[in-house]
C-alpha positions in Angstrom: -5.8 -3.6 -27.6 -4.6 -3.6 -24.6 -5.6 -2.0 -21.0 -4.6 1.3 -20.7 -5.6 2.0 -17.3 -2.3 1.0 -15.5 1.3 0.3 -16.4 0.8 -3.6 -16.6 -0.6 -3.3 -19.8 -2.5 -6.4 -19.7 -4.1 -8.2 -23.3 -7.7 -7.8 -21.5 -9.1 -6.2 -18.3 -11.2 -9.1 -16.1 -10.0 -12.5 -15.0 -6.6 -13.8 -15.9 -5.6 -9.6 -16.1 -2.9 -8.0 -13.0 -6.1 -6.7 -11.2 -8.6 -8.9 -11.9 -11.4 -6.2 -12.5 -14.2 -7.7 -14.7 -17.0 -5.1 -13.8 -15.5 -1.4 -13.2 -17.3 0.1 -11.0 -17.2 -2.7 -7.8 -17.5 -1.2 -4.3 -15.9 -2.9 -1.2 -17.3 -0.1 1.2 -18.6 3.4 1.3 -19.4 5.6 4.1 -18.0 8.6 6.3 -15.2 8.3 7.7 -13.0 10.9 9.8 -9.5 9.1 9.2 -7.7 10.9 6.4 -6.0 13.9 6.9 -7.2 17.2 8.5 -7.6 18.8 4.6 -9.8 16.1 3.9 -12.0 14.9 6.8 -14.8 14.2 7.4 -14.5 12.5 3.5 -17.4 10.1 2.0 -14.9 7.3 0.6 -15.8 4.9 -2.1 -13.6 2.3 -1.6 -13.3 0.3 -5.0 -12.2 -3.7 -5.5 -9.1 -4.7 -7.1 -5.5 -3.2 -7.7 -2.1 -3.0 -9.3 0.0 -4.0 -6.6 -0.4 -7.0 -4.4 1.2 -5.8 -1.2 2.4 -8.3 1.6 0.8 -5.8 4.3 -2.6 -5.0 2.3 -5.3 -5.1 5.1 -7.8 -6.0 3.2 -6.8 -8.7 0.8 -10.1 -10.1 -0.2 -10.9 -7.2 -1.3 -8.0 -6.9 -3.8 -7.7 -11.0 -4.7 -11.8 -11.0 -5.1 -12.6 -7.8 -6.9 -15.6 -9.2 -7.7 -17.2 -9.0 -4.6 -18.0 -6.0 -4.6 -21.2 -4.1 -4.4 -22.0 -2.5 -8.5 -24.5 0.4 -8.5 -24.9 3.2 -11.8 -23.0 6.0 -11.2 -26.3 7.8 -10.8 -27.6 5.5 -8.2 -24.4 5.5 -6.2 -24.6 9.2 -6.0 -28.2 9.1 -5.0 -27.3 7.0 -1.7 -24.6 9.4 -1.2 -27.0 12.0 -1.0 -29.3 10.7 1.3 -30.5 12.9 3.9 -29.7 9.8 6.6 -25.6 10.2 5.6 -23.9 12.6 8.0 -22.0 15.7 6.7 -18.4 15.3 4.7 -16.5 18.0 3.7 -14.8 16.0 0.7 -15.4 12.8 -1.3 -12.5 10.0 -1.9 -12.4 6.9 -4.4 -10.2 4.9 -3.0 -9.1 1.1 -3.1 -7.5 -1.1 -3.7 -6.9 1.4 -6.2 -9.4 3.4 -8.8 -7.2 3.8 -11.4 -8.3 0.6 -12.4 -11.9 1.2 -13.0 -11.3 4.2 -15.0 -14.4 3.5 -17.5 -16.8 3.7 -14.0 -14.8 7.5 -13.0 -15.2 8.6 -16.2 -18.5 8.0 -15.8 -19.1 8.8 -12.2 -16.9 12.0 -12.1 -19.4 14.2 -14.1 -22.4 12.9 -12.0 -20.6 13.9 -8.5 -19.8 17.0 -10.3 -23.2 17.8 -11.3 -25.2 16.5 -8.3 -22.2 17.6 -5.3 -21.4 21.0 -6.9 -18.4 22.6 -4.3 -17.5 19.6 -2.8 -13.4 18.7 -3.5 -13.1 15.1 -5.0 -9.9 13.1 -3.9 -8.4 10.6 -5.9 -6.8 8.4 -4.3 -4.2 6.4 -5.6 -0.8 4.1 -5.2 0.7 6.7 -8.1 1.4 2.9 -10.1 0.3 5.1 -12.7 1.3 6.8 -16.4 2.8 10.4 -15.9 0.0 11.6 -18.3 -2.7 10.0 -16.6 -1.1 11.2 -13.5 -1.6 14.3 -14.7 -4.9 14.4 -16.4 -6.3 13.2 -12.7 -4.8 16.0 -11.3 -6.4 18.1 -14.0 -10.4 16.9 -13.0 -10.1 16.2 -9.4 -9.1 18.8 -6.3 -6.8 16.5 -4.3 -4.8 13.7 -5.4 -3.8 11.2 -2.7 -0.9 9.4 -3.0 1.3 6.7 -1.8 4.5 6.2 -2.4 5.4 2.9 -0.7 9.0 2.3 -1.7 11.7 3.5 -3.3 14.4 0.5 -4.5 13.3 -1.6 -6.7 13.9 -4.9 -5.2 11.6 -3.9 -2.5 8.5 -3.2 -4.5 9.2 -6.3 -6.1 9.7 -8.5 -3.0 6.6 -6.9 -1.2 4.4 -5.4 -4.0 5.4 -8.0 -6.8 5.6 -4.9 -9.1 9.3 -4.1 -9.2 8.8 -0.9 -11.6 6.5 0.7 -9.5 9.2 3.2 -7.8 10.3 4.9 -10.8 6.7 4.9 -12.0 5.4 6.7 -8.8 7.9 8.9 -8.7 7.5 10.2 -12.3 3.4 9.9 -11.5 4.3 12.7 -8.3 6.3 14.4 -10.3 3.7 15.1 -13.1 0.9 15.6 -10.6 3.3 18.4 -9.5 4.1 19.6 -12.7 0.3 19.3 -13.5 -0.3 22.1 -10.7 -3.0 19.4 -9.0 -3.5 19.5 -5.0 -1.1 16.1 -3.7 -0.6 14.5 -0.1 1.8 12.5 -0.7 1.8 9.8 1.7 4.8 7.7 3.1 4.5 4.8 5.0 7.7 3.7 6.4 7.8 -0.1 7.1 9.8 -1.9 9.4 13.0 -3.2 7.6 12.9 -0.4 5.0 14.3 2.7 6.8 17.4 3.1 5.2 16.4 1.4 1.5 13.4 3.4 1.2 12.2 5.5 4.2 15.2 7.8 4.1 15.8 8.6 0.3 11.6 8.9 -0.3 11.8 11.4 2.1 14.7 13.2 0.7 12.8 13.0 -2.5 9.6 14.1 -1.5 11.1 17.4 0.7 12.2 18.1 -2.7 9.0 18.0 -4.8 6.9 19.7 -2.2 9.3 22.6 -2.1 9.2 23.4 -5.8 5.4 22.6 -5.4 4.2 25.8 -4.1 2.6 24.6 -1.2 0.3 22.3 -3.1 2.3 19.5 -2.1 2.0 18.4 1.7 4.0 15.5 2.8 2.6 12.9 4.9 5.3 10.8 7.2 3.4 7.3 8.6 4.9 5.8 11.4 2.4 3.8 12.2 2.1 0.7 10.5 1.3 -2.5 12.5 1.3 -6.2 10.3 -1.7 -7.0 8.3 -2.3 -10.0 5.7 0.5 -11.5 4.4 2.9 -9.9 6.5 1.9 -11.2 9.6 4.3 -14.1 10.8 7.2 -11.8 8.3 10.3 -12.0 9.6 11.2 -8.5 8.4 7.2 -7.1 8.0 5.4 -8.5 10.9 6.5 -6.0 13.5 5.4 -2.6 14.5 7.6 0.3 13.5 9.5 0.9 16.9 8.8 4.0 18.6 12.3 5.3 18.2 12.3 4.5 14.8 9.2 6.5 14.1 10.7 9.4 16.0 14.5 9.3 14.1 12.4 8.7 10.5 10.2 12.0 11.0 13.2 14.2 11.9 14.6 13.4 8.4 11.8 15.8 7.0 13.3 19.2 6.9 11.8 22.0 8.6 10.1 24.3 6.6 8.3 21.1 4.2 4.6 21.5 4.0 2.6 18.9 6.2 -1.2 17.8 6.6 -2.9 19.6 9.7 -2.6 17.1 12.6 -5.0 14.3 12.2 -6.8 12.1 15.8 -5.0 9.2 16.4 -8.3 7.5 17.8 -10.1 6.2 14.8 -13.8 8.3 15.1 -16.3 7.2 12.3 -20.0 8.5 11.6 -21.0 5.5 9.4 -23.2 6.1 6.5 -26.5 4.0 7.3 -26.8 2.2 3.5 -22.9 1.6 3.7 -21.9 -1.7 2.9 -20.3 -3.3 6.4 -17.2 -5.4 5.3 -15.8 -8.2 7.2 -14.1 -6.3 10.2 -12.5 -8.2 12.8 -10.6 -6.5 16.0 -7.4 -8.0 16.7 -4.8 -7.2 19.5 -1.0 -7.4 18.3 1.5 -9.1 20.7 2.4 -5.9 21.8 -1.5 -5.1 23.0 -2.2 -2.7 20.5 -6.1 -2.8 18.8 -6.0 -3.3 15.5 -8.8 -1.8 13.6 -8.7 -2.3 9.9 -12.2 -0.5 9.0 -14.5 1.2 11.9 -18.1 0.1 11.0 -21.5 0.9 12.6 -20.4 -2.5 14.1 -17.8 -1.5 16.1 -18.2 2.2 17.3 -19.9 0.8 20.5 -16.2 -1.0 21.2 -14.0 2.6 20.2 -16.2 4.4 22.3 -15.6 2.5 25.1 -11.8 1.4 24.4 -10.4 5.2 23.3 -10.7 7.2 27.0 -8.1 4.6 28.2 -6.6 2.9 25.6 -5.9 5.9 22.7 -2.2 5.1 22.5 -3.4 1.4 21.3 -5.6 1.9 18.9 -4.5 1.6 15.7 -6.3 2.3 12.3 -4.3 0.2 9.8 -2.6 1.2 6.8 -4.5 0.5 3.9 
């Protein structure tokens, strides 16, 4: 039989399979963090190994190439450290990756345990939307926010820079059901450099669109602020910023009137859970003198604190 829990279908989940998950359940890092949107933050993330895409501009590619890295705990034990007195207030939990549609055996299990043991507190899921419409929709059934990113919209895009070149019409028809499911969706867009006109402009069109026949339970999330990361540094088309101009003329294309997240800081602010696991997180400075921060650890608040009074216009939480 093969793996149901993406569109790839593979003969067996585990090596030689799309994501490479052997062990569902594999956590990269988990902790408090104050970076999604305003709805959502302060959210306790769970960020899980592996995925279905393999984008050019992940930011953390070992964690996607090696999903066996990761840290495995029960689902009762992983909800016992997130309990801890020690871990600082959230108003939401997230499973994100990589992507956890590919450890769906470990939700199933997990989801009833956070249910049971964080009673009231909304559970994100969030995901690339490289998904089934019916499991689309069954997510957006059992959780309180889906998440999701919808990265490009021609096909020969995903294909050059995800290596999935399905994936557009799949996310679209995965929004589209999470819509028709009546489920809570940001729907994030992150325009990259090269990609205006291909993909930033009719994903916007498209989204406006859903979120007005969504009843407000759709906000749309414009990202203009992607900076290179992985394999798209060195690009000739992906290893730029987005331009500030661009980033201005690609927002205006949302119509008045769309529903959007609450305004989120632009300064990356974390309060890191004490037993989080601290992934490999290097600070690098772009040729354009811009900090790039691809995860904020205990490690590094020292170096925000003292880098945001003066420099909050260059520091940059990447994309992930």
């Amino acid at each position: 039989m093969r793996c149901p829990d993406c569109p790839h279908g593979c003969p067996r989940r585990g090596p030689g399979s799309f994501c490479g998950v052997d062990r569902p359940g594999r956590v990269y890092w988990r902790g408090v963090t104050m970076l999604e949107e305003h709805e959502l933050a302060p959210t306790y993330e769970i960020y899980f190994t592996g995925c279905s895409l393999r984008c050019r501009f992940c930011t953390v590619p070992e964690a996607i190439e090696r999903p066996d890295r990761g840290e495995w705990l029960p689902p009762e034990a992983l909800v016992d450290a997130v309990r801890q007195p020690e871990v600082p207030a959230f108003r939401s939990l997230s499973l994100v990756g990589g992507d956890p549609s590919v450890h769906r055996p470990y939700v199933d299990r997990l989801l009833p345990v956070l249910r049971a043991r964080l009673p009231g507190t909304p559970l994100v899921f969030n995901t690339n939307l490289y998904l089934p419409p019916e499991r689309a929709a069954a997510e957006a059934r059992r959780f309180d926010w889906i998440v999701g990113d919808l990265h490009f919209w021609e096909a020969r895009c995903a294909a050059e820079v995800a290596g999935v070149a399905d994936y557009p019409s799949r996310a679209r028809a995965a929004a589209a059901a999470v819509t028709a499911a009546g489920g809570r969706m940001i729907l994030r867009l992150l325009v990259l450099p090269g990609h205006l006109d291909c993909c930033a402009r009719p994903a916007i069109s498209w989204a406006a669109g859903l979120a007005e026949g969504g009843s407000g339970r759709v906000l749309v999330h414009v990202m203009t602020h992607y900076a290179p990361a992985g394999r798209a540094r060195g690009d000739p088309v992906l290893g730029r910023p987005l331009a500030e101009d661009e980033g201005r003329q690609v927002r205006a294309l949302l119509p008045p009137g769309v529903p959007v997240p609450r305004a989120t800081p632009r300064v990356p602010i974390v309060r890191r859970s004490p037993d989080a696991v601290d992934p490999p997180a290097p600070v690098e400075i772009d040729p354009e003198g811009r900090v790039l921060l691809p995860f904020v650890t205990g490690s590094l608040l020292p170096v925000v604190a003292k880098l945001a009074p003066r420099w909050r216009e260059r520091l940059v939480y990447l994309e992930r």
